[in-house]
Backbone as CSV, one residue per row, in Angstrom:
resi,resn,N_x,N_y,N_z,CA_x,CA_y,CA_z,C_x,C_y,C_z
1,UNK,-194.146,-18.851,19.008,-193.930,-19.981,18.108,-192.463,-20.078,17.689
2,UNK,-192.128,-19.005,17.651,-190.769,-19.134,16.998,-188.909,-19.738,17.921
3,UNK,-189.885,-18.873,19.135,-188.678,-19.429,19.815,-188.942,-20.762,20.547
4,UNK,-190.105,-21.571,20.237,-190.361,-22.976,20.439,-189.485,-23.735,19.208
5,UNK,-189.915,-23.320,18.385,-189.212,-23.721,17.228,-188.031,-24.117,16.985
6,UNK,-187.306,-22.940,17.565,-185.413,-22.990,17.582,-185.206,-24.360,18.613
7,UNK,-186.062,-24.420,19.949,-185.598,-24.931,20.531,-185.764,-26.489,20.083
8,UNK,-186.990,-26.292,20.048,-187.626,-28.286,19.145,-186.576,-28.993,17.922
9,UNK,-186.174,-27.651,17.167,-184.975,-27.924,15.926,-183.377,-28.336,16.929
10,UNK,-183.318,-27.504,17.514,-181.636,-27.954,18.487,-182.070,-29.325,18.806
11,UNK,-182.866,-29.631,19.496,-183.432,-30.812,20.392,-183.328,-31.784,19.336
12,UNK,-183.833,-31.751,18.769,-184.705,-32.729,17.452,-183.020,-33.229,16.999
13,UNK,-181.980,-32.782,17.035,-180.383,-32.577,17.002,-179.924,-33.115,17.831
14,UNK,-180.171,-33.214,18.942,-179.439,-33.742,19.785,-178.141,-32.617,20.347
15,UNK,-178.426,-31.071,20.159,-177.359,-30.413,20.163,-177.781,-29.621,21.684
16,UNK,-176.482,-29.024,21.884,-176.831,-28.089,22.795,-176.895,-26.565,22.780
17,UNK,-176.846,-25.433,23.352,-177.492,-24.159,23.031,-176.057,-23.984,23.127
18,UNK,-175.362,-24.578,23.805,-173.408,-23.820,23.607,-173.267,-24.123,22.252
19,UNK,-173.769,-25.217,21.541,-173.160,-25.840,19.997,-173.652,-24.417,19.235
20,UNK,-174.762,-24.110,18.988,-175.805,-23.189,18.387,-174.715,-21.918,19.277
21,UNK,-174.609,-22.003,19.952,-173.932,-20.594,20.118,-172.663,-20.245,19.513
22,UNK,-171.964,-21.498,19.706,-170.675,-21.311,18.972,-170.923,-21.037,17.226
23,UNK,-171.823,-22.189,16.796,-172.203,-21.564,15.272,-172.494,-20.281,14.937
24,UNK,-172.969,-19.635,15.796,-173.992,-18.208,15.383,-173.054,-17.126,16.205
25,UNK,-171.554,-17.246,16.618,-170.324,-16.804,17.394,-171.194,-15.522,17.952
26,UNK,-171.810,-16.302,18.979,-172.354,-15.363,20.414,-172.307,-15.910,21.483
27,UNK,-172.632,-15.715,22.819,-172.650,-16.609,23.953,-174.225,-17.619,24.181
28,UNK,-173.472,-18.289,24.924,-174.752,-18.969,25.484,-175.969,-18.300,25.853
29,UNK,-175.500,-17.362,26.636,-176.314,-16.365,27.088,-177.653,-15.776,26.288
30,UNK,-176.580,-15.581,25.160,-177.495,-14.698,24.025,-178.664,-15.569,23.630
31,UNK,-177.694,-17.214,23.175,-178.716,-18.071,22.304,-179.923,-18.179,23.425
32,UNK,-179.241,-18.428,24.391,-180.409,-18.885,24.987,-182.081,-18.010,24.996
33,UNK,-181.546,-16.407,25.496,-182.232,-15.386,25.260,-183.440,-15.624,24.118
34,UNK,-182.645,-16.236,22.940,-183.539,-16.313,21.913,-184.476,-17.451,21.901
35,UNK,-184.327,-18.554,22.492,-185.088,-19.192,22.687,-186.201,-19.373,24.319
36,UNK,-185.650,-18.088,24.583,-186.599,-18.123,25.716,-187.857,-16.541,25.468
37,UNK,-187.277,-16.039,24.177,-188.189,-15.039,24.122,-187.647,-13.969,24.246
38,UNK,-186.565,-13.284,25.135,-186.245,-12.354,26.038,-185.280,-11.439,24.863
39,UNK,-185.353,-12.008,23.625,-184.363,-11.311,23.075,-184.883,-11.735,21.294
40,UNK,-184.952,-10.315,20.750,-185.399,-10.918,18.936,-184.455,-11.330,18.298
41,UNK,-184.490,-12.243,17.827,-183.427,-12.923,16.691,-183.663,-12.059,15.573
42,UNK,-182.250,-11.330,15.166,-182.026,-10.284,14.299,-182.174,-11.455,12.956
43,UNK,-182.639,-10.725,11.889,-182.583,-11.764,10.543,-181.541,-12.275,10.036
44,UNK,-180.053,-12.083,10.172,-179.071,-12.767,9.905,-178.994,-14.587,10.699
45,UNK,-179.531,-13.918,12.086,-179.525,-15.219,12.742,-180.515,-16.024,12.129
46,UNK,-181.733,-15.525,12.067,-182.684,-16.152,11.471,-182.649,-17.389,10.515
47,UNK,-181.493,-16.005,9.136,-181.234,-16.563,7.925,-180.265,-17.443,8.406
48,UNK,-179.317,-17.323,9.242,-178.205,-18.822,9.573,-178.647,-20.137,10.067
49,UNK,-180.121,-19.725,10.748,-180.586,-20.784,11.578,-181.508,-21.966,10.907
50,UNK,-181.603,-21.121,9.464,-182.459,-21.245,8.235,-181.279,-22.590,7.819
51,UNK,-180.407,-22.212,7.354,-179.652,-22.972,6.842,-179.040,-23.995,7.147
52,UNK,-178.680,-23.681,8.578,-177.952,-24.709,9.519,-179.078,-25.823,9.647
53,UNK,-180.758,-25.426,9.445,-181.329,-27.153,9.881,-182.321,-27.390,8.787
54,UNK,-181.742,-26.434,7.483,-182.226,-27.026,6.313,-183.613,-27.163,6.263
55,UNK,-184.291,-25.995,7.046,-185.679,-25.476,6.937,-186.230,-24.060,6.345
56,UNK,-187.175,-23.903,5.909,-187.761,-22.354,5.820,-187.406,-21.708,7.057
57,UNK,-187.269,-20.153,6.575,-187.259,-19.326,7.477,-188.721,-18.825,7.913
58,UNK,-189.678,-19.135,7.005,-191.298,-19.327,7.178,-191.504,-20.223,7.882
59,UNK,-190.702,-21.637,8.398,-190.899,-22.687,9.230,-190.502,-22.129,10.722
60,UNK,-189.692,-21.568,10.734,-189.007,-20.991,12.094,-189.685,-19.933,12.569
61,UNK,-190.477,-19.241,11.278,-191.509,-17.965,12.575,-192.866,-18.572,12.269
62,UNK,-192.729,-19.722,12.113,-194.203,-19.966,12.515,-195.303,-19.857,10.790
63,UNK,-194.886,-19.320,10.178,-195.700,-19.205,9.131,-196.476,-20.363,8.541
64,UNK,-195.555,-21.426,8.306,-195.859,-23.006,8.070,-195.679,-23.374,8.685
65,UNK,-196.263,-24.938,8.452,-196.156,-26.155,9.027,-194.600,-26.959,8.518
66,UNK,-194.659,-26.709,7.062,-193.773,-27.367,6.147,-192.168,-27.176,6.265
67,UNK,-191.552,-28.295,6.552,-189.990,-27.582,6.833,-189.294,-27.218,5.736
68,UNK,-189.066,-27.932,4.873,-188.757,-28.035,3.942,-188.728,-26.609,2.912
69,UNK,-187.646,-26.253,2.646,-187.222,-24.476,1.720,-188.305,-24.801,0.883
């Protein structure tokens, strides 16, 4: 769920996984990792990814439905 999530939120943006990479200063590589599963998003990212689209961090692993903090 979660790494559907990241990706539906970039999308839903119109952004790309280089934009999100440059925000979260890792490679493409990495972000991508995280949205393909292959790699856990440590909680800092979490908490940045939280902020950057102005959702729960309960919205991003799936806990809720509700985006909204």
């Amino acid at each position: 769920m979660i790494y559907r999530r990241i990706r539906d939120l970039r999308e839903d943006k119109d952004l790309k996984q280089k934009d999100l990479s440059e925000f979260l200063h890792c490679s493409q590589q990495v972000y991508s990792n995280y949205e393909l599963g292959q790699r856990d998003i440590p909680t800092a990212v979490l908490i940045a990814l939280s902020k950057f689209y102005k959702v729960s961090t309960d919205y991003i692993l799936g806990l809720t439905d509700q985006k909204e903090k």
